[in-house]
C-alpha positions as CSV (number, residue, x, y, z in Angstrom):
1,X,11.0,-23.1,-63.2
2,X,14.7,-23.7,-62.4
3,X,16.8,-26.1,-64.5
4,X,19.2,-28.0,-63.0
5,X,22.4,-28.0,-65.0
6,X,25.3,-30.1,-65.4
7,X,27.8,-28.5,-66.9
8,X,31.1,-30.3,-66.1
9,X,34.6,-31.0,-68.2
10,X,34.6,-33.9,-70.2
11,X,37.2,-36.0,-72.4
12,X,36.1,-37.2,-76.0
13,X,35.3,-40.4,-74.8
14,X,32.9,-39.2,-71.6
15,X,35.5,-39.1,-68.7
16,X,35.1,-36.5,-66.0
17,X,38.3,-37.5,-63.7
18,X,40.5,-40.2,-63.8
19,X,40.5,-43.6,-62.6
20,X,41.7,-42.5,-59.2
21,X,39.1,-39.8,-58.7
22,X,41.4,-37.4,-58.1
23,X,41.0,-33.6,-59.2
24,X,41.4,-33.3,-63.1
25,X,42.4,-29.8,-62.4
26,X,45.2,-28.4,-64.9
27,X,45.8,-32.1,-66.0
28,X,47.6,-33.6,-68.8
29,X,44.0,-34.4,-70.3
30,X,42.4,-31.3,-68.9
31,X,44.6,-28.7,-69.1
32,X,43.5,-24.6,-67.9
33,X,44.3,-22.5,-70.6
34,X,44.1,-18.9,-70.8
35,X,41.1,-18.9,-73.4
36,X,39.0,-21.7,-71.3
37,X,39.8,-18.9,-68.1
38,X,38.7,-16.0,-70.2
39,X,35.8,-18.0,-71.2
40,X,34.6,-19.5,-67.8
41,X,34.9,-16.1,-66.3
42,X,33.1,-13.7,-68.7
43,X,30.1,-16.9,-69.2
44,X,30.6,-18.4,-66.1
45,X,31.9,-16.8,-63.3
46,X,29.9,-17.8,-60.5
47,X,31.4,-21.8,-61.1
48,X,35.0,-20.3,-60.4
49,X,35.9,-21.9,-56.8
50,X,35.7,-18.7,-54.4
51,X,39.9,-17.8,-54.1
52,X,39.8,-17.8,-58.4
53,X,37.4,-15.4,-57.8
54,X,39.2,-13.4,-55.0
55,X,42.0,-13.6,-57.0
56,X,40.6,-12.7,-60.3
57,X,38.4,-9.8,-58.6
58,X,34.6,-11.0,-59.9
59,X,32.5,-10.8,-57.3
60,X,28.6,-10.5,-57.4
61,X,25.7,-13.0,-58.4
62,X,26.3,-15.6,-60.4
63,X,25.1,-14.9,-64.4
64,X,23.7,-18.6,-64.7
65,X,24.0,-20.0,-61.0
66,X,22.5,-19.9,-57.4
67,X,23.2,-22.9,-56.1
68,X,25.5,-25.9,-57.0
69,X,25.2,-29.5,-55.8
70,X,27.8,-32.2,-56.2
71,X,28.4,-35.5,-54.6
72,X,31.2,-36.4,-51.6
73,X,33.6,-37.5,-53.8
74,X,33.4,-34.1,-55.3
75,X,33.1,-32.1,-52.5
76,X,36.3,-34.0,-50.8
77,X,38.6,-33.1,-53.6
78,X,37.7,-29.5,-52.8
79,X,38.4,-30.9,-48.6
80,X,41.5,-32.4,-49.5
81,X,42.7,-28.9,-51.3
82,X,41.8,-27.2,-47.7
83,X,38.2,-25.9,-48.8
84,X,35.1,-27.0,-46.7
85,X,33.4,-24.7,-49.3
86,X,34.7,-24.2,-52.9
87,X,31.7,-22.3,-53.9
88,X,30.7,-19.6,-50.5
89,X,29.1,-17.3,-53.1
90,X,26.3,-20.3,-54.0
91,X,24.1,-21.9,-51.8
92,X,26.3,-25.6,-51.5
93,X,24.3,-28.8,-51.4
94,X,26.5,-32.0,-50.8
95,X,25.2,-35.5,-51.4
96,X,26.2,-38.0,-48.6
97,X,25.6,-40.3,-46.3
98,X,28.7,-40.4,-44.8
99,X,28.9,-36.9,-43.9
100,X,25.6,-37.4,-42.1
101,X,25.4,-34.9,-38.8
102,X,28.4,-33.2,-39.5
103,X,27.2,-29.5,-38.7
104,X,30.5,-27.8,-38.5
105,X,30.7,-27.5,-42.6
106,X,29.0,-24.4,-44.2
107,X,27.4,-26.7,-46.8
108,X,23.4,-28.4,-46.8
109,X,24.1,-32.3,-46.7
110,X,21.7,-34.3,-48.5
111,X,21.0,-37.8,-46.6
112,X,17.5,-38.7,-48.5
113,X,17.0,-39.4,-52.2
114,X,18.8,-36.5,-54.5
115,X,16.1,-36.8,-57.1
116,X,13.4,-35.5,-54.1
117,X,16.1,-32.3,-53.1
118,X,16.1,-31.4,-56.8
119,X,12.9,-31.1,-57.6
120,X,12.1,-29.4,-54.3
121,X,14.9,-26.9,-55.1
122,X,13.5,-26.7,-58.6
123,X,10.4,-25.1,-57.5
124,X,11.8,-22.7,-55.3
125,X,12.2,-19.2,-57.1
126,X,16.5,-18.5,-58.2
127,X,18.3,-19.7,-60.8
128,X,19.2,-22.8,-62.2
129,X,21.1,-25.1,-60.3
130,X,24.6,-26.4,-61.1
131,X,25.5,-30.1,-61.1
132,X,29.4,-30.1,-60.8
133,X,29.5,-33.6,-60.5
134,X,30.1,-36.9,-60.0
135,X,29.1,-39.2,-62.4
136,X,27.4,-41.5,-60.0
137,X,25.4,-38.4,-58.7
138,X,24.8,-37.4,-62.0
139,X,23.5,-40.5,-63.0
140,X,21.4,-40.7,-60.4
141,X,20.3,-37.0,-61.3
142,X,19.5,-38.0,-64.9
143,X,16.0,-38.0,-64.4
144,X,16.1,-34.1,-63.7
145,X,18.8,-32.8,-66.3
146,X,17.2,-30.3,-68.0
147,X,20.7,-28.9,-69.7
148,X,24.1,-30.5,-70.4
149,X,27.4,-27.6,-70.6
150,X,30.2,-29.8,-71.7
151,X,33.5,-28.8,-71.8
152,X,34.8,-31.2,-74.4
153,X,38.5,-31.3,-74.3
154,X,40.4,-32.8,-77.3
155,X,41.8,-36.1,-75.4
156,X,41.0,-39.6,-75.1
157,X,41.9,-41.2,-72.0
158,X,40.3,-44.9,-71.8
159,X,39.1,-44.7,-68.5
160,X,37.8,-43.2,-65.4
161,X,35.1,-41.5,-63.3
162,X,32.1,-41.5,-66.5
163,X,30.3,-38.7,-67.5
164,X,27.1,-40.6,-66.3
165,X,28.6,-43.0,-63.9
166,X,26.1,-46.1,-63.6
167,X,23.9,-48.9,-65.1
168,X,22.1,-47.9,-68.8
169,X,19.2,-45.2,-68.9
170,X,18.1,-43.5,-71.8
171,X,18.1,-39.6,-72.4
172,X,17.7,-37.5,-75.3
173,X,19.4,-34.2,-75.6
174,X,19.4,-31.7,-78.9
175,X,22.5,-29.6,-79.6
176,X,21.5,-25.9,-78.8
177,X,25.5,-23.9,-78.9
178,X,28.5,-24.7,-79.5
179,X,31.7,-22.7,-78.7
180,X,35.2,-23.5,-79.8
181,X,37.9,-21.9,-78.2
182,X,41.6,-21.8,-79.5
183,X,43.0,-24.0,-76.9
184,X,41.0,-26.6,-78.2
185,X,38.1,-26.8,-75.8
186,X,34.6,-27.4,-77.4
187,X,31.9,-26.0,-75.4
188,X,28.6,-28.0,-76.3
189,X,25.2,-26.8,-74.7
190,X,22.4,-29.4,-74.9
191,X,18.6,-29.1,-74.0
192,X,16.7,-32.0,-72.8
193,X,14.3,-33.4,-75.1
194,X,11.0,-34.0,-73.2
């Protein structure tokens, strides 16, 4: 069965974005350095937006990935950077209600109850499935995280879009990998514990 998979930057103190939502791209407290590239393109190439990839020259399937899903807020950073699909080499599944009948973007949007779409594209045969974020999807996704990939990056930034954006909820998790790269990134893989 496919797992769905968050794997998503993080600060040391669970922080995905900033308080204004915006993309944490190449910033201050998330900063692209070669070694995180290197790394994210030989492990994960398929979650490199589609122009890295064009520019980079990886093409093919994904080694982890088939599909991604992420919520609007996600998705409309990717909008407001021109790109009504970040990710044309996965199948795209966006979480809204707000984007409800619009049939002019080359994404799936979800209207009903994410938990349902997951588990229905759990038992389809593919890979896993990428949760790039947010944290209020994710939260809401927390029943069906089978596998956290964080990208822990050494900085502390008090607040902002959580990891796990919503009211408390219990989940266990058991350290499987860790990788730490030389700019400073720690790469933590956790399996659910069921």
């Amino acid at each position: 069965m496919r797992r769905l998979v968050y794997y998503v930057a993080t600060t040391l103190d669970g922080f995905i974005a900033g308080p204004d939502g915006g993309d944490p791209s190449a910033s201050e407290f998330f900063p692209v350095t070669p070694d995180l590239v290197e790394f994210i393109a030989a492990e994960y190439p398929e979650t490199l937006p589609g122009p890295a990839r064009d520019a980079m020259g990886i093409d093919g399937e994904g080694a982890h990935f088939d599909t991604v899903i992420e919520g609007r807020a996600s998705y409309e950073v990717g909008l407001a950077a021109g790109f009504d699909d970040a990710y044309p080499h996965l199948r795209h599944l966006v979480v809204s209600s707000t984007l409800a009948g619009r049939d002019d973007l080359p994404v799936e949007i979800v209207t009903g109850d994410p938990v349902d779409r997951v588990r229905e594209l759990k038992a389809e045969d593919g890979k896993d499935i990428w949760l790039v974020g947010g944290g209020t999807l994710a939260h809401a996704l927390l029943p069906e995280v089978d596998r956290l990939i964080l990208k822990v990056n050494p900085s502390v930034i008090g607040s902002g879009i959580a990891l796990f954006a919503g009211g408390f909820g219990h989940a266990r998790f058991t350290p499987v990998e860790q990788v730490d790269l030389a700019g400073g990134v720690r790469v933590v893989t956790l399996d659910r514990v069921r």
